[in-house]
Legacy VTK file of the C-alpha trace (Angstrom):
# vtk DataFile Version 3.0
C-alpha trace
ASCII
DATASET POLYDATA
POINTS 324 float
-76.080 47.709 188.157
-76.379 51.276 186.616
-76.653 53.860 188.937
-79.597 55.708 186.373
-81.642 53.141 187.591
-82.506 54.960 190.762
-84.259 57.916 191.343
-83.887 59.615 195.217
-84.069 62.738 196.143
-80.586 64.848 197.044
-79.503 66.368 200.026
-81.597 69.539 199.782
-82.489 72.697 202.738
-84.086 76.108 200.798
-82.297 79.082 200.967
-82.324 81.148 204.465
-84.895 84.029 204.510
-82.903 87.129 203.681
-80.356 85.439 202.384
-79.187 86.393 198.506
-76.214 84.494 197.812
-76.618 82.139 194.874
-74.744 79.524 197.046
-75.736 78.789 200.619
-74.824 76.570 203.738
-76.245 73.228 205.050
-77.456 74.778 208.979
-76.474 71.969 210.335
-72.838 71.668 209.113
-70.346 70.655 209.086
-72.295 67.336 208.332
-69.125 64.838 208.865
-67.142 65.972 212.279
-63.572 65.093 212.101
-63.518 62.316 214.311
-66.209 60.689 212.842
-64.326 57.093 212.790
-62.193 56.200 215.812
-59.010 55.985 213.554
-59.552 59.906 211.896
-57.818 62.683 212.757
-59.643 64.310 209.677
-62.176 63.316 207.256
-63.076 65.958 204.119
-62.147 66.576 200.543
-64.166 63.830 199.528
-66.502 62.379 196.846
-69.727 61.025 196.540
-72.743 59.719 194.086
-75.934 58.170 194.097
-76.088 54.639 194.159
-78.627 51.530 194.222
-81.284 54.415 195.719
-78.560 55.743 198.650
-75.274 57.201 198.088
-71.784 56.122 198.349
-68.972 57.828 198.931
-65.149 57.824 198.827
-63.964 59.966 201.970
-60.296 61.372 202.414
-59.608 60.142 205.833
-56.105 61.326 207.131
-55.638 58.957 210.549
-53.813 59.721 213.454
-50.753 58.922 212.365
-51.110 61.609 209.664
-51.541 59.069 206.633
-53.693 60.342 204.087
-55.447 57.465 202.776
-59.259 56.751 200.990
-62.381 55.439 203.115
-65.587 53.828 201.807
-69.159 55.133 202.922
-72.702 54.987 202.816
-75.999 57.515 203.466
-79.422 56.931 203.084
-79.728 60.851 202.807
-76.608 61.924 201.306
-76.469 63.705 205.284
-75.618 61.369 207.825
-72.923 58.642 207.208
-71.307 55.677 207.895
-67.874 55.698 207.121
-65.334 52.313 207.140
-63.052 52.439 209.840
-60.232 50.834 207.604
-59.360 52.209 203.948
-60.243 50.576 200.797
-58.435 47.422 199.584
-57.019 47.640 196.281
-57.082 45.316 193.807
-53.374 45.561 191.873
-52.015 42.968 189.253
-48.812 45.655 189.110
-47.004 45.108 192.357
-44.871 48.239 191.106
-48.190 50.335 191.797
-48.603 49.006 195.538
-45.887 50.869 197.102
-47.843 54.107 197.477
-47.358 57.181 200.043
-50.688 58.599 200.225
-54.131 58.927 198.736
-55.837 61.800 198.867
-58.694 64.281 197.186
-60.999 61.651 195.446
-63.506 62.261 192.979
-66.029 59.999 191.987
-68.000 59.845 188.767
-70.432 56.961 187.014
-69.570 56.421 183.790
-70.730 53.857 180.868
-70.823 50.929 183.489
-69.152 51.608 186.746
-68.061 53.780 189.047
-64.678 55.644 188.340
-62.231 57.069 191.407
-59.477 59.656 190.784
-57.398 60.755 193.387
-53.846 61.818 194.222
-52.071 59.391 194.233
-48.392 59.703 195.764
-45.681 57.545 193.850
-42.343 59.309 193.489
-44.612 62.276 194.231
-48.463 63.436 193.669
-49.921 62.126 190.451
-53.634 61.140 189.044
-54.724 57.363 190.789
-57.441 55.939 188.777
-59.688 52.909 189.556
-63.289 51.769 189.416
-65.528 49.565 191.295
-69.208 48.408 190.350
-70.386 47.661 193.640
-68.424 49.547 196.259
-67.297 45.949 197.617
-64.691 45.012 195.421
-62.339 48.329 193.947
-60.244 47.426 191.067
-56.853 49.924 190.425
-56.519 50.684 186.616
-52.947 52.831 186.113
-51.699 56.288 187.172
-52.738 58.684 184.324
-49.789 61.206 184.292
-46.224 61.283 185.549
-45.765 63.215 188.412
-46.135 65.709 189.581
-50.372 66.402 189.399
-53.396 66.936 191.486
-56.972 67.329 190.840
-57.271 64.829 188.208
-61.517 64.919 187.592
-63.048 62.973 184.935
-66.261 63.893 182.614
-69.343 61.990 183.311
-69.055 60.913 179.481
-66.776 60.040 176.464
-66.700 63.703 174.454
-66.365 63.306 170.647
-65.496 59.298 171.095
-62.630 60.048 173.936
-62.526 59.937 177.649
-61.417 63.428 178.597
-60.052 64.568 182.141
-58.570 67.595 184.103
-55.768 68.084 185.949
-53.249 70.535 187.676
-49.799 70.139 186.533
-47.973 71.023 190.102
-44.880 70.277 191.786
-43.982 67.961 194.930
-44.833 70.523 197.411
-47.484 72.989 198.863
-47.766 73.991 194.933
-47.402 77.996 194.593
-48.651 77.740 191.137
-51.318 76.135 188.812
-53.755 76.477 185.825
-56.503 73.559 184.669
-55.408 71.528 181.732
-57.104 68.756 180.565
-56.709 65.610 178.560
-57.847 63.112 176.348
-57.441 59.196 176.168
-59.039 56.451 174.190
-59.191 53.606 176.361
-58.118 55.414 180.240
-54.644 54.185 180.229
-53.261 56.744 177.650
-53.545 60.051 177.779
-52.539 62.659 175.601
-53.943 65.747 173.499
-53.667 68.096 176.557
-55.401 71.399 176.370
-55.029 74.587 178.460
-58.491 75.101 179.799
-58.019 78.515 182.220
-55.353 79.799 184.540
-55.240 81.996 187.281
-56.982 85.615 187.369
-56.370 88.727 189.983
-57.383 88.304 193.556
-58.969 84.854 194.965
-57.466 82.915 191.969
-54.768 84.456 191.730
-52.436 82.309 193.314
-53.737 78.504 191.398
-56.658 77.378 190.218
-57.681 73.495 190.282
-61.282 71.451 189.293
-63.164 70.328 192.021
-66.625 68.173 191.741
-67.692 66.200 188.423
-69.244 68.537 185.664
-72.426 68.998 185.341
-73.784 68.357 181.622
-76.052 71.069 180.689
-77.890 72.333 177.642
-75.401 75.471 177.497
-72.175 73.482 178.324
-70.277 72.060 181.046
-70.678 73.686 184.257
-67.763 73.313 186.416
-66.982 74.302 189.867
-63.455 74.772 190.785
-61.248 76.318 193.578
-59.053 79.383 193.528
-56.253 80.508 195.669
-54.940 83.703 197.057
-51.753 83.906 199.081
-52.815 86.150 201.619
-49.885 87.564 204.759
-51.193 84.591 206.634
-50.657 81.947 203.679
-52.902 80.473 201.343
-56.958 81.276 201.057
-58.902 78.610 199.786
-62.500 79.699 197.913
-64.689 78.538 194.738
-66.697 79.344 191.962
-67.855 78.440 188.638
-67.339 78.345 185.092
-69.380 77.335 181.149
-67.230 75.147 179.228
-68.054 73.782 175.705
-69.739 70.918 175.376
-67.569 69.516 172.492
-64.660 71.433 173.350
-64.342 71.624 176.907
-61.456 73.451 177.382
-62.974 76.198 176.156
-64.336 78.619 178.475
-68.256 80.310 177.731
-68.132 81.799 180.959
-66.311 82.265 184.032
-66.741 84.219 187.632
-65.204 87.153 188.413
-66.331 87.154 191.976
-66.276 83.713 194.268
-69.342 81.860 194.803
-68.326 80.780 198.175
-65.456 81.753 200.585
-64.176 80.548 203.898
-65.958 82.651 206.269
-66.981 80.085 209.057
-65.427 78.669 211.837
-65.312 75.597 210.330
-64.097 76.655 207.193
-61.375 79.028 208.700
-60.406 77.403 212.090
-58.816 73.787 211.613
-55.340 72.128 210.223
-55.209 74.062 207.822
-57.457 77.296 208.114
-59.213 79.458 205.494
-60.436 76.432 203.059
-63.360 75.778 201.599
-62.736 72.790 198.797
-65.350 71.367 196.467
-64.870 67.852 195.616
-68.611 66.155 194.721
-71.904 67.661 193.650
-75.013 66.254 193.499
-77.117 67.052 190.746
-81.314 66.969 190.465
-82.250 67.227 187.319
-85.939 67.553 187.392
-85.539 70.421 190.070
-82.238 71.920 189.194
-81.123 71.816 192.703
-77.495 71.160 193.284
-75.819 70.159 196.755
-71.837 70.653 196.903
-70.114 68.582 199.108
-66.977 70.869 200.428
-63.728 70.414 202.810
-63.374 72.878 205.623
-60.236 74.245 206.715
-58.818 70.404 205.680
-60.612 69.088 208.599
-64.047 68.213 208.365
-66.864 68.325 205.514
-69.648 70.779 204.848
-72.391 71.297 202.616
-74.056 73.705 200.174
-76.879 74.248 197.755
-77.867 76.328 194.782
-79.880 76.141 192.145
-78.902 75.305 188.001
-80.178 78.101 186.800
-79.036 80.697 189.931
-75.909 79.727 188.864
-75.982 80.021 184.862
-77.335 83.570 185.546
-74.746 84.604 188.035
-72.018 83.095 185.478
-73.663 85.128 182.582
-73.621 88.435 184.750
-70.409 88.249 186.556
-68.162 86.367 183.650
-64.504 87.373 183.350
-62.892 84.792 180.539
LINES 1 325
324 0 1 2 3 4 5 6 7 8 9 10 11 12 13 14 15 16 17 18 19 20 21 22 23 24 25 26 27 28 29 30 31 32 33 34 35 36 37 38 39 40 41 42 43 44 45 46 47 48 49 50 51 52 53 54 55 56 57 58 59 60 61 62 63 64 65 66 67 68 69 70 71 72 73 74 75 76 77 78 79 80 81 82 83 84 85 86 87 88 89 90 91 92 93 94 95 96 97 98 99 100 101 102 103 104 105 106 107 108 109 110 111 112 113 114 115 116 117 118 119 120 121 122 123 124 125 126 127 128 129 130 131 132 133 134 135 136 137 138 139 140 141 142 143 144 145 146 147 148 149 150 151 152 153 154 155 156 157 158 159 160 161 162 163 164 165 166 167 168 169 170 171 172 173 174 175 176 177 178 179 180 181 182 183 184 185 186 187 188 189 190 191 192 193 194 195 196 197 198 199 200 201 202 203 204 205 206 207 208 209 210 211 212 213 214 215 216 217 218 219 220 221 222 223 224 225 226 227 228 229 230 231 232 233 234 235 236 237 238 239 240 241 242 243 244 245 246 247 248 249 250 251 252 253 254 255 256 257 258 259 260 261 262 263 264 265 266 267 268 269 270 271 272 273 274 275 276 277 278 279 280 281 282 283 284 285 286 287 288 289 290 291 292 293 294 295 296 297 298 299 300 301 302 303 304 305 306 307 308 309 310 311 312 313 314 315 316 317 318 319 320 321 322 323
């Protein structure tokens, strides 16, 4: 049943009074605790979408014996949820493809007739998992997309010029001291090719890698895309995100992109947890009517947090602050 069916209303709280920043926090965060599930040690970086009038999400949930595997859910609100206590069964004809070390990072996109999950995927190392389900009951596992090694795999909403087009961070088999957004092209989701360099890392909070986080966002001006950028700071890595235009018909290249971050760990629950200083986009919610937008966001690779802005807050801010 297609998704654009169903009309609800996001996740939505109005900017605080005094407040300027053209992203701001849910007050109530973070809205999933890390022990949400009896068997979670963590539960963030994760992915969600409207569905059948609710929402439905795919949750990274890493257990407490420190396996990173993917968790089903469901919210009336897109707020409070109910999260499986055991992680998604895949179905795989390939018995090759069932010997995997960890899922983690999902993203989570409708497109043409189902719902489509990405996700790291380890199999001699991190790579792109792809797989789909129709009704979040039964998930089917399509292929890896890319030889290892690769994270942040996020797929457009749409074919683009006939072609199914994704990004990704070429990386290595470690805590990844490097990385730039490429993306890539496929006919039928099983082969990809035609890779593009898209944008790579700038001075100061990107300076150290870059990676796509939630789903575009289709607009009339182009793509909108929020990603994360990291500094190495004397205490390690620093975790923040922002935004950039890309073409509609060529997306990998860049209208517009910020200079400054749109949001930075600054919280306790973005900067005290496993891992601190993080604050990782991985779903947004788009209203089109309203132009609202709620981000869905990992903090400090422990729990999950929210955020709003609005569409056109955030076109402005990209137009007035760009550095391509």
């Amino acid at each position: 049943m297609s998704s654009q069916n169903f009309q609800q209303t996001i996740p939505w709280q109005e900017r605080p009074a005094g407040n300027s920043d053209v992203i701001w926090r849910y007050d109530a965060n973070p809205i999933i605790p890390r022990n949400l599930i009896p068997t979670s040690n963590s539960i963030f970086n994760s992915a969600v979408a409207p569905y059948n009038g609710t929402f439905a999400g795919i949750f990274r949930c890493d257990d407490k014996k420190r396996d990173l595997n993917l968790h089903r859910g469901f919210s009336l609100d897109g707020i409070d949820w109910k999260i499986d206590e055991t992680p998604i069964n895949w179905q795989i004809t390939d018995e090759d493809l069932n010997r995997f070390e960890y899922r983690y990072d999902p993203r989570l996109t409708w497109l043409e007739d189902r719902y489509y999950i990405t996700w790291c995927n380890g199999l001699h190392g991190p790579t792109i998992g792809m797989g789909y389900t129709y009704d979040f009951e039964s998930f089917h596992f399509i292929e890896n997309a890319f030889l290892p090694f690769n994270r942040n795999g996020v797929l457009f909403p749409r074919r683009i010029n006939g072609k199914y087009v994704m990004l990704s961070r070429p990386s290595d088999n470690g805590h990844t001291p490097f990385g730039n957004i490429y993306l890539s092209q496929s006919p039928d989701l099983i082969y990809w090719g035609e890779h593009r360099f898209v944008m790579g890392t700038k001075s100061g909070w990107q300076s150290t890698k870059i990676g796509a986080g939630p789903i575009p966002i289709e607009t009339s001006e182009g793509w909108l895309l929020f990603y994360h950028g990291v500094l190495t700071s004397c205490n390690g890595f620093v975790y923040s995100f922002g935004a950039a235009l890309l073409d509609l018909d060529q997306p990998w290249k860049v209208i517009y992109r910020s200079a400054p971050y749109l949001l930075s760990p600054q919280t306790l629950y973005e900067c005290v947890g496993d891992v601190p200083n993080v604050a990782f986009p991985c779903a947004a919610l788009y209203e089109q009517s309203s132009g609202r937008i709620a981000i869905y966001y990992g903090g400090a690779d422990t729990v999950t947090a929210l955020a709003f802005c609005k569409l056109d807050e955030v076109l402005s801010f990209l137009k007035n602050n760009s550095d391509v």
